[in-house]
N, C-alpha and C positions, 0 to 999 in steps of 0.2 A: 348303492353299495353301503354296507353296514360297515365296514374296515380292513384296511391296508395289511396283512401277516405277512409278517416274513422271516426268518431266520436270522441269526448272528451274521452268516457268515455271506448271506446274499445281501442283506443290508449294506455292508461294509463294502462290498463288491461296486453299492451304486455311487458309493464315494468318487471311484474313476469316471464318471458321468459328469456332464453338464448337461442339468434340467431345468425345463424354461416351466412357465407355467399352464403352459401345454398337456404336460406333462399326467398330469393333476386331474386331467377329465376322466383317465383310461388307465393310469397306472400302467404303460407299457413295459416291454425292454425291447432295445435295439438288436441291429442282428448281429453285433459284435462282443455279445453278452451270452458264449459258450458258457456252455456248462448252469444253467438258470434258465426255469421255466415260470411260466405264468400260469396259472389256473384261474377260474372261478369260482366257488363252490357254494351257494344257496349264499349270492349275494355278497360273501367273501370273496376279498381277491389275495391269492398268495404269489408270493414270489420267494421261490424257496431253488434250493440244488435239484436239478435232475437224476442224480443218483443217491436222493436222500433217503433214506430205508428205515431210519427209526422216528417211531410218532412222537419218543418222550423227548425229544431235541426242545431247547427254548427256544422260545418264539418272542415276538418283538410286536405287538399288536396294539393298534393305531384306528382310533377311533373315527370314523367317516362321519359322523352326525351331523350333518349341514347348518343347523343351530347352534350347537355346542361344540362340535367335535376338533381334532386337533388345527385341520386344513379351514378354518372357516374365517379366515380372512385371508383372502384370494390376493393380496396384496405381498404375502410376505409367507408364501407356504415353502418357497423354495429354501429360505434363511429358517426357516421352524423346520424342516427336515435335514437341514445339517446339524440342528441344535438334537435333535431327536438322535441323528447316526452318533454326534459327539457323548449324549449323557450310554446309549450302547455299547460303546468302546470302554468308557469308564468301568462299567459292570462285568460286560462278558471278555474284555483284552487287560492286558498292562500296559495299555500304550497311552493310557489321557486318563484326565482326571477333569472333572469338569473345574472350569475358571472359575476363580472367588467371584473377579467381578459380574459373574451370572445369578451370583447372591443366591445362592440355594438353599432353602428352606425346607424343612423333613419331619412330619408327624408320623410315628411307627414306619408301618411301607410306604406310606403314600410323598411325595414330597413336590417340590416345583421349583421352579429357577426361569430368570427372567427373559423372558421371549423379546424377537428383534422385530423392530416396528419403522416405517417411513419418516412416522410425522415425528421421531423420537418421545413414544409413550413409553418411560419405563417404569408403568406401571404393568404394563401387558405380562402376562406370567403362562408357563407351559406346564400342566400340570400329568402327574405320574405316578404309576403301583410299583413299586420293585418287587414284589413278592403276590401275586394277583391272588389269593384262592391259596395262598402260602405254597406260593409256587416258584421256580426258578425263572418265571418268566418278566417279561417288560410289557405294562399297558400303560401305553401315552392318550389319556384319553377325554381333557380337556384345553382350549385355550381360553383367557378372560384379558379383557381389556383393564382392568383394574386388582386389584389384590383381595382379595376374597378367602374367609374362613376354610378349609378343609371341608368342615360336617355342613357348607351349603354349597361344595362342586355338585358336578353329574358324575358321582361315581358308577355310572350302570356298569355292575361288573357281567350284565346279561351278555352285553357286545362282545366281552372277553372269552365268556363260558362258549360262546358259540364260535370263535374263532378256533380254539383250542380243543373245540369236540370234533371239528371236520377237518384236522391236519393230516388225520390216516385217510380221507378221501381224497385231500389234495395229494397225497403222496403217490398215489393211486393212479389219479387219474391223469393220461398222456396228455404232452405238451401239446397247446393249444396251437393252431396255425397265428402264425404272428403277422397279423393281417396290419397294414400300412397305416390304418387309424391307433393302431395300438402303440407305433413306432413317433406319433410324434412328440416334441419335447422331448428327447434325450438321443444323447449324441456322446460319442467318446473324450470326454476330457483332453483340452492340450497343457496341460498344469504339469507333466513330465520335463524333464532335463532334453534340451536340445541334444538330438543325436541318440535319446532313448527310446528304442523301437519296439512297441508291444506287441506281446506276442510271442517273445525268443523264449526260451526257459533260464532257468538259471546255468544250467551245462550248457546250454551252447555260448549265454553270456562271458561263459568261461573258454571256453575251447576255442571261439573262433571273432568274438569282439571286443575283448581288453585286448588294452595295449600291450608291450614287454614289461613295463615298467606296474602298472597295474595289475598284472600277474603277479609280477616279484611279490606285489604288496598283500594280494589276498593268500599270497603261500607262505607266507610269516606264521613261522610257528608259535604257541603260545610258552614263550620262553623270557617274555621281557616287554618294556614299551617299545612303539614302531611311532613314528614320527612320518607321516604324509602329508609332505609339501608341494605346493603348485599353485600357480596364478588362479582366477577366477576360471571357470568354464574348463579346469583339464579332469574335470570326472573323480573329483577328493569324496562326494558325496556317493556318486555311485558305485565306486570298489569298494565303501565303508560296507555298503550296504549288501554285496557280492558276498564280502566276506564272512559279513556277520550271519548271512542267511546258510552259506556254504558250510562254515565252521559247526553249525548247529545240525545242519542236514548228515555231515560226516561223524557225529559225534549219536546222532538217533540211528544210521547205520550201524555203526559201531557198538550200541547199546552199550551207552559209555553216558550217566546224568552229566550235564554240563547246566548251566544256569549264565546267558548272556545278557549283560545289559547296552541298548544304546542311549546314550546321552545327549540329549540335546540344550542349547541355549533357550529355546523360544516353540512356542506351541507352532508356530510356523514352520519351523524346521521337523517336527513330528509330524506334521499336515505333509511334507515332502518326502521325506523317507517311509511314511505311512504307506502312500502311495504308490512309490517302485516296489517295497517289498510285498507290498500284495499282490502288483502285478506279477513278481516272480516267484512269491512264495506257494506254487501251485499245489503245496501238501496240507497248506493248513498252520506250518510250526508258528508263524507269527499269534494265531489266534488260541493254540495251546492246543494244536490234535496231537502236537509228540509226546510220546510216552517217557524221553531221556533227555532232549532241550526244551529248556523253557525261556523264554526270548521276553526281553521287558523291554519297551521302546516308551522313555519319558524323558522331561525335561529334570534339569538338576530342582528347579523348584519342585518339582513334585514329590522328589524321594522325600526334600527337607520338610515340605508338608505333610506328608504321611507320616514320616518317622517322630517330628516334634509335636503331634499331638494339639495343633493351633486349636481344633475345633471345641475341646474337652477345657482349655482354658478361654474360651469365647475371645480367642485372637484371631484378627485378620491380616493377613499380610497387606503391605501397600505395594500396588506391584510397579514397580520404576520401571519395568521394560517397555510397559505401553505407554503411549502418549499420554492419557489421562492420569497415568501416577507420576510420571515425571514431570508432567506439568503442577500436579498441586506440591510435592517434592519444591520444583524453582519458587511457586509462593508463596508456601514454606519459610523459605530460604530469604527468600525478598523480603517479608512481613517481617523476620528477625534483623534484616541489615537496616530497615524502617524505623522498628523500635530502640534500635539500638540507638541512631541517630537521632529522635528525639529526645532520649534519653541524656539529660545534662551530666550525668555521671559518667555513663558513658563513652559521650563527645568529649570529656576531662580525660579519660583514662587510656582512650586511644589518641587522642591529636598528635602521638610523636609517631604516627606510623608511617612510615616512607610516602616518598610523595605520590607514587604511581598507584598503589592500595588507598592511599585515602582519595585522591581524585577518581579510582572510580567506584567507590565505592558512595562518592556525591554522586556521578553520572547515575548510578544503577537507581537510585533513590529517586534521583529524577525524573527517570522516566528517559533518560537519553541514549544509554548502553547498557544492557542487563545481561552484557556477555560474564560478567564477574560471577552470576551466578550458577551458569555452566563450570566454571573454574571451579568455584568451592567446591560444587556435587561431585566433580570428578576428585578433589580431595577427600570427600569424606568416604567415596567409594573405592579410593584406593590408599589411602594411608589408615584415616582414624576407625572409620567401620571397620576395613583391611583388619585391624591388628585390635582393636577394643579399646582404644586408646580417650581416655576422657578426661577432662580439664578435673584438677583439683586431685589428681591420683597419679602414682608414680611414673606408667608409661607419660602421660598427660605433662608431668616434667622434661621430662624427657624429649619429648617433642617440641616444650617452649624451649628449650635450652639448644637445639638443634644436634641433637644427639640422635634423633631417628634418621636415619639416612632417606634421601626421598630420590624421586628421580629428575633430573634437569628440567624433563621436558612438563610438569607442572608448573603451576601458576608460580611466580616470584614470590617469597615470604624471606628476605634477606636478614632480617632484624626478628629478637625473641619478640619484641611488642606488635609484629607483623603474626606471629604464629598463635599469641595468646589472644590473639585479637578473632581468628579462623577457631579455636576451641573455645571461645564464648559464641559464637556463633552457634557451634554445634552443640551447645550445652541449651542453649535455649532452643533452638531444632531438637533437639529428644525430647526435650519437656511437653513440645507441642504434642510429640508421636504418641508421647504416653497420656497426653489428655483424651488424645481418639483412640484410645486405647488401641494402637495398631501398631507394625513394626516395620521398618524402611529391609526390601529385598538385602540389603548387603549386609543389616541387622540378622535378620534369620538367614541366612548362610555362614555368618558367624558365628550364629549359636547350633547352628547345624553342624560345623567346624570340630565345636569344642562336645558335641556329642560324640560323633565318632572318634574322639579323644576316651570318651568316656569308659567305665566299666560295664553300663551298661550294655554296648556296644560288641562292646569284645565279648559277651556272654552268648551274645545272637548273632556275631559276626558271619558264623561259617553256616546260618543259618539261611539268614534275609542277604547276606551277599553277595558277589559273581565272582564267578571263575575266572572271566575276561568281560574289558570293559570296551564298550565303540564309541570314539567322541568323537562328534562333528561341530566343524564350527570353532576351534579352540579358540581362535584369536578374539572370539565375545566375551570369554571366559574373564571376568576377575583373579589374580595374583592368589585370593582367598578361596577362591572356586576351585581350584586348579589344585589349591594343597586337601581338599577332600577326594578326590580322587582316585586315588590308588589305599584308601583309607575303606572304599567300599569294595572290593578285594577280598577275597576269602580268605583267612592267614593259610598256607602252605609251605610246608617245608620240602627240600630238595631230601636225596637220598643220603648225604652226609649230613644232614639238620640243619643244615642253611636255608635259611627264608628266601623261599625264589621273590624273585623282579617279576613286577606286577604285568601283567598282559595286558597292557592299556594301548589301543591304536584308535593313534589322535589324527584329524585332518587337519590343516591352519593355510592361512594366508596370512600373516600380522598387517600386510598392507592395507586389506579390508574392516581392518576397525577403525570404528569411526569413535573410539574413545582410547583416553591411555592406562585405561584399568587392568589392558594385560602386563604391563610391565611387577616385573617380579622386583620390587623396593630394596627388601631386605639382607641382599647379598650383593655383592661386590659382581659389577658386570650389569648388575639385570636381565641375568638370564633368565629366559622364559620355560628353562625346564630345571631350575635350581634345585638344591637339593632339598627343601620345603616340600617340593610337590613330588618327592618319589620317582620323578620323570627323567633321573638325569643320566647321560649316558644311553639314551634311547636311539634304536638302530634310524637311518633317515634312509626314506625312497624321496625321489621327485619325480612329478609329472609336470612334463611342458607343453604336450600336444592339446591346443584348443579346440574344443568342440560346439563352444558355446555361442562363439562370434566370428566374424569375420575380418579377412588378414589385415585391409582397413583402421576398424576396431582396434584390431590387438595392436596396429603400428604404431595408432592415437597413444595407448598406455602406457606402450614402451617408454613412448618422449613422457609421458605425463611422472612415468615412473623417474626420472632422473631427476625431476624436482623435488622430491622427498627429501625432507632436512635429515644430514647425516646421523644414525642409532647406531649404538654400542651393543649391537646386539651379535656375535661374533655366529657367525654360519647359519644364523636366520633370516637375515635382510641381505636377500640378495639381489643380484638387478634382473629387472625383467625378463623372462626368457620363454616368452610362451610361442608356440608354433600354430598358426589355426588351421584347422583342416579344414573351414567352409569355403565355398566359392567367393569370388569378388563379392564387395559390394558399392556403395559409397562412402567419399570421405567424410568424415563427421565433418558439418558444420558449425560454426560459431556465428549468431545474430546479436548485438549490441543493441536494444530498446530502448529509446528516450524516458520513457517513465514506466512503472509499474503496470498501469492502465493498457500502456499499447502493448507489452507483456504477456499479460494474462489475457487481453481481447485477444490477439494473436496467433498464440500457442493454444488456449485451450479449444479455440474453435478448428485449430487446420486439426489438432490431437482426435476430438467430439466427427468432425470431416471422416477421419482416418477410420477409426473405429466404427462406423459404420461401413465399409466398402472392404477392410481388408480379411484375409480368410481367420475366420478363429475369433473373429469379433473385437470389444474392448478386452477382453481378456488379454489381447496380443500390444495394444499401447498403455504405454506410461508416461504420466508427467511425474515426474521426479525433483523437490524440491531441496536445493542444498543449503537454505537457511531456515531455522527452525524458525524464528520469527515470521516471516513472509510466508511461510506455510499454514501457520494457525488463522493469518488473515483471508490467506487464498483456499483455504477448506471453510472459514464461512462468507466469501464472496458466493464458491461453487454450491454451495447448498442452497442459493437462492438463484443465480443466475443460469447453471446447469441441474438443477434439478432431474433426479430420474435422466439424467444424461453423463454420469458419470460416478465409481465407488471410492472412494476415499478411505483408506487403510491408515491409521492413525496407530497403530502401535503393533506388538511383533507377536498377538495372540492371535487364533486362527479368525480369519474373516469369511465368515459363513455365505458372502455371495459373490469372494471371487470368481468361482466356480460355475457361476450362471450369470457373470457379466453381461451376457448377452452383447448388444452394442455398445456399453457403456465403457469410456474411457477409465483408468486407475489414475490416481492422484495420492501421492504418498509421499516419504522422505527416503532415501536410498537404504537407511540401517534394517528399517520396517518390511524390506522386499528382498533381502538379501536372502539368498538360496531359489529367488523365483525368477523370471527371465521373461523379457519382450522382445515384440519384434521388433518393433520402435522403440525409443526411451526420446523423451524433450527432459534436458537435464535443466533445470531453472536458477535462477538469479547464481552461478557461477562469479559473484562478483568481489571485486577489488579490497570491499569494505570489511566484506567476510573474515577476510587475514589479509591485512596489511600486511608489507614488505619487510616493515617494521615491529613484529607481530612476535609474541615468544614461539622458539620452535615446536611449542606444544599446540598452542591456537593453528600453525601452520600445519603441522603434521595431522592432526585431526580433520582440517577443513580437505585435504587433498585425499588423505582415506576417502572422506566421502563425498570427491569425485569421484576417483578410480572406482568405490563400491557401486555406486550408480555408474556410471559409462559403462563396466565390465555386464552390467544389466540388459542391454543391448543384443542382441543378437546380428541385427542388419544394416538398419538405421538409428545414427545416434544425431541429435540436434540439440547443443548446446545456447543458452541464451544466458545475457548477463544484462541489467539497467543503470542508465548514467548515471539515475538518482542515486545509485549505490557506488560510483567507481566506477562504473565500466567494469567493463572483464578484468579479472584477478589474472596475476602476473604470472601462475602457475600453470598459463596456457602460451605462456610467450616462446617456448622451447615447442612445441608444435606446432605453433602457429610457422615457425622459421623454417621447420623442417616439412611442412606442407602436407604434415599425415591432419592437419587442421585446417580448413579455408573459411575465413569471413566472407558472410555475403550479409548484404544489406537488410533490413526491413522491409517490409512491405509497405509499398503506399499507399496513405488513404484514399481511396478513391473521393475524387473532387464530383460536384453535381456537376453534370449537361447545364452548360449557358447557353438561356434561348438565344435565338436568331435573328435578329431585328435590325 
């Protein structure tokens, strides 16, 4: 075979697949793969629409070369064809952009970005034509182990010429018998929302499987914001997604332009909505066949990257969402509370700082508790980045002097020399950002903020902006986030000249965040839809029917939900009320482990057990870790002791081999998985130390989001564990524990040796 063809829109189709490496001998498709046929044609294999009818369609052509070609390390072809479907999206959708951290580099058409590798080589690089022959088309058509010039790839654009001269024969000629060898490796994705049944269309989604309440909410006229609320698993993502596809479909009927956007926090949440609306968008509007909606499905980073122009000023964003930015972010962070302290000026300038800031800001130094620097970042991402606030400038007074209003549940800074002490901090933290010349996420959405302030803005407002906007996820959203918003809104006036209310319909949980960056600072309440973000006054649906978990599950929450330390947050926080519609299951349990060791021996072997025997593979177990510390250790205990027996998702950008887990357990932290669902979840070290009883109610309310975020993860079986070494089990399980939606049971015993007999 000289190379893989295929179309935009079959390509993207094989996204709902899980493909093993199977896969890769025969180029199949299964038989659940309507509407796509396979062809062969002089050594070409296409995989194109069976009612495709024009030759000049782009094509997406994928070099076979066994030497050279894209697939030729047999190790990792499944993660280099998700890297392939993602840079396609980029070009032919408005739904992704590719990831900075894939470092993409681009001479004229040709460019590359860095490929995913086992033994972590990130040198390994995927190289690409965006224009083949100055064409509209995609040729993926080297991989290299190492970085390599341009003018010494295998450019043969021969493999390309000849893909694209016999597309009027594949088009031509009838679908092949789809004979059983052709079927293996691929199989229908379970990466959909529990209770989402493929297949249905979008009208009957409508007609005969929402609920009353999820009706109400996709029949919202665009006349204003719509607020959709409800626990985990009552289907906030899937009526976003009803509607937004609904709205647009009525609107190309109608022959009426409309222009929608959906919004998301995290390339994983466009990895999720990607998904159902493909499955239901059976016209195409997602990919741009309508002639009157044009549908854009991105994350808020990506408008603010496209629109501020990082490339042209050789800025990179640092992206705090994934693990790896928010970890160099906390060393960041520690390296300046380090120099500070050896710093004799200093140690002078601060020693009047209350006692609980300065003891632990010795702890952190030490190496004893470095929770203090989770506290600062959620200050700088919600007060000082929040509002541009910088030491030595008038807001920056203002905040020493305790004149910015802040919200309780942040760190204590009771004293000015407590606040002046947190803005030398961050004054030496940007010094650093701008030495790497890069800028912290909460940085550029601040200056993304004060764009869509601009004049600029308003000149190409009604141009580049939407008509209605779809946010899913709000409660991830930063306070700053949240006031760009209804700012990317097309200005419109009513028929007496009144500027209509924005048509913004938002999903939330506030339970599910696992930081305090949504609370709205700057106004009296903290409300989360103030008048800042345009939002306020927004009509409210609820959903309470669960579909996600079992009644079990949702009993657990209930109790879990009553220990949430009291919010000021009026008609937002309310108490639990979810209904589940799945059948029985069992009670969550709780196990208390002597040490770390019997922990992780433990769980990850009955988790690594489970994953191979249950239907759906690892894709369907999760170990779920709820301290970030114990997690960094226990992702590289696993890279040596579960090797190839387990994937680890480290932050909340798409992870290119969920999808082909195969037997392999997930291992993650609950924020990282949020929008995705197991059948299992082992929720990890749960413990005491975490948040103390004695803890401000911000360390409390944070640590208990993200249990409830992981437990709600759950589908069947949830198995809690916590270590003595740590506390024991955290006290926020003592109201379940009482009320018996929670049952301790013991550890497992080590098995002792057989004494001989003598």
């Amino acid at each position: 075979m000289k190379s893989l063809t295929l179309t935009p829109s079959a390509l993207f189709r094989l996204s709902r697949f899980s493909i093993s490496s199977d896969w890769f001998d025969n180029f199949g498709l299964p038989t659940q793969a309507a509407g796509l046929k396979r062809v062969a044609v002089r050594d070409v294999i296409y995989i194109i629409e069976e009612d495709l009818e024009d030759e000049n369609t782009p094509i997406i052509v994928v070099d076979l070369n066994r030497r050279s070609g894209i697939f030729n390390d047999t190790t990792n072809r499944s993660s280099d064809l998700e890297r392939i479907i993602t840079v396609a999206r980029s070009i032919y959708s408005n739904s992704v952009v590719i990831p900075t951290g894939w470092r993409k580099h681009h001479e004229g058409s040709l460019f590359s970005i860095q490929g995913t590798s086992r033994d972590r080589n990130w040198r390994t690089r995927l190289h690409f034509d965006a224009h083949p022959r100055g064409s509209d088309d995609l040729f993926a058509f080297e991989r290299t182990d190492q970085i390599v010039d341009f003018d010494r790839l295998n450019h043969d654009l021969a493999i390309y010429d000849e893909a694209r001269t016999f597309i009027a024969d594949a088009i031509l000629t009838p679908k092949e018998d789809n004979f059983e060898e052709t079927r293996a490796g691929i199989t229908l994705s379970q990466r959909l929302p529990q209770g989402f049944v493929q297949g249905a269309t979008l009208d009957q989604w409508y007609k005969s499987k929402l609920t009353a309440d999820q009706r109400l909410f996709v029949d919202k006229p665009h006349d204003g914001p719509v607020r959709l609320r409800g626990a985990a698993g009552t289907g906030k993502t899937l009526s976003l997604v009803i509607k937004f596809l609904r709205d647009a479909a009525n609107s190309e009927d109608r022959k009426e332009p409309i222009k929608l956007g959906f919004i998301t926090h995290s390339f994983a949440s466009v990895d999720l909505v990607g998904a159902i609306a493909e499955s239901l968008d059976t016209t195409g509007l997602l990919h741009g066949s309508g002639k009157f909606a044009k549908l854009e499905l991105r994350t808020l980073y990506d408008l603010a990257h496209k629109n501020l122009n990082f490339e042209l000023d050789a800025l990179e964003p640092l992206s705090l969402d994934g693990r790896e930015g928010r970890r160099l972010q906390g060393e960041l962070i520690e390296g300046v509370l380090l120099e500070l302290q050896r710093s004799k000026i200093a140690s002078l300038q601060f020693e009047d700082l209350t006692a609980d800031l300065h003891g632990r800001w010795q702890a952190c130094t030490d190496g004893r508790d470095k929770r203090l620097v989770g506290e600062i970042m959620n200050e700088f991402a919600s007060v000082l980045d929040a509002e541009g606030i910088r030491a030595s400038e008038e807001k920056g007074e203002r905040y020493a002097k305790g004149a910015t209003p802040r919200p309780a549940w942040l760190m204590s800074l009771p004293l000015e020399i407590d606040r002046r002490f947190i803005l030398e901090v961050h004054r030496r933290y940007r010094r650093l950002l701008g030495d790497m010349n890069t800028l912290s996420v909460d940085q550029m959405i601040g200056d993304f903020n004060s764009f869509l302030d601009s004049n600029r803005w308003d000149r190409i407002r009604n141009r580049e902006g939407y008509d209605a906007i779809f946010v899913d996820e709000l409660h991830l959203f930063t306070s700053i986030e949240r006031q760009t918003l209804h700012k990317l809104i097309r200005t419109n006036v009513e028929e007496d000249g009144k500027p209509r209310r924005p048509p913004i319909f938002m999903a939330y949980d506030m339970k599910q965040s696992p930081r305090d960056t949504f609370a709205q600072y700057t106004e009296p309440g903290h409300n989360l839809f103030g008048a800042s973000t345009g939002l306020q006054n927004a009509d409210l649906v609820k959903l309470e029917q669960v579909f996600r978990y079992t009644p079990q599950i949702a009993e657990f929450l209930a109790d879990l939900d009553a220990t949430f330390p009291a919010m000021d947050i009026p008609g937002d926080w309310d108490a639990y009320s979810g209904k589940a519609a799945l059948d029985d299951g069992s009670v969550p349990e709780l196990t208390v482990f002597k040490s770390d060791k019997d922990l992780f021996s433990n769980v990850f072997k009955e988790a690594e057990k489970l994953a191979r025997s249950v239907d759906g593979g690892g894709r369907r177990v999760a170990v779920l870790c709820a301290s970030a510390e114990q997690f960094d250790i226990y992702v590289r205990a696993a890279s040596g002791q579960y090797k190839d027996r387990h994937i680890a998702i480290t932050s909340r950008e798409p992870s290119s081999e969920l999808r082909h887990a195969g037997k392999r357990f997930i291992l993650s932290m609950p924020e990282y998985v949020a929008g995705l669902q197991f059948e299992t979840v082992f929720l990890i070290h749960v413990d005491a130390a975490e948040a103390p009883i004695d803890a401000g109610d911000g360390i409390r309310r944070r640590f208990i989001s993200n249990i409830y975020l992981g437990s709600s993860r759950a589908e069947q079986t949830l198995k809690i564990s916590a270590a003595t070494t740590h506390g024991g089990k955290s006290d926020v399980l003592d109201m379940a524990l009482a009320r018996h939606s929670l049952r301790e049971v013991a550890p497992p015993r080590e098995s002792k040796p057989a004494q001989k007999k003598g």
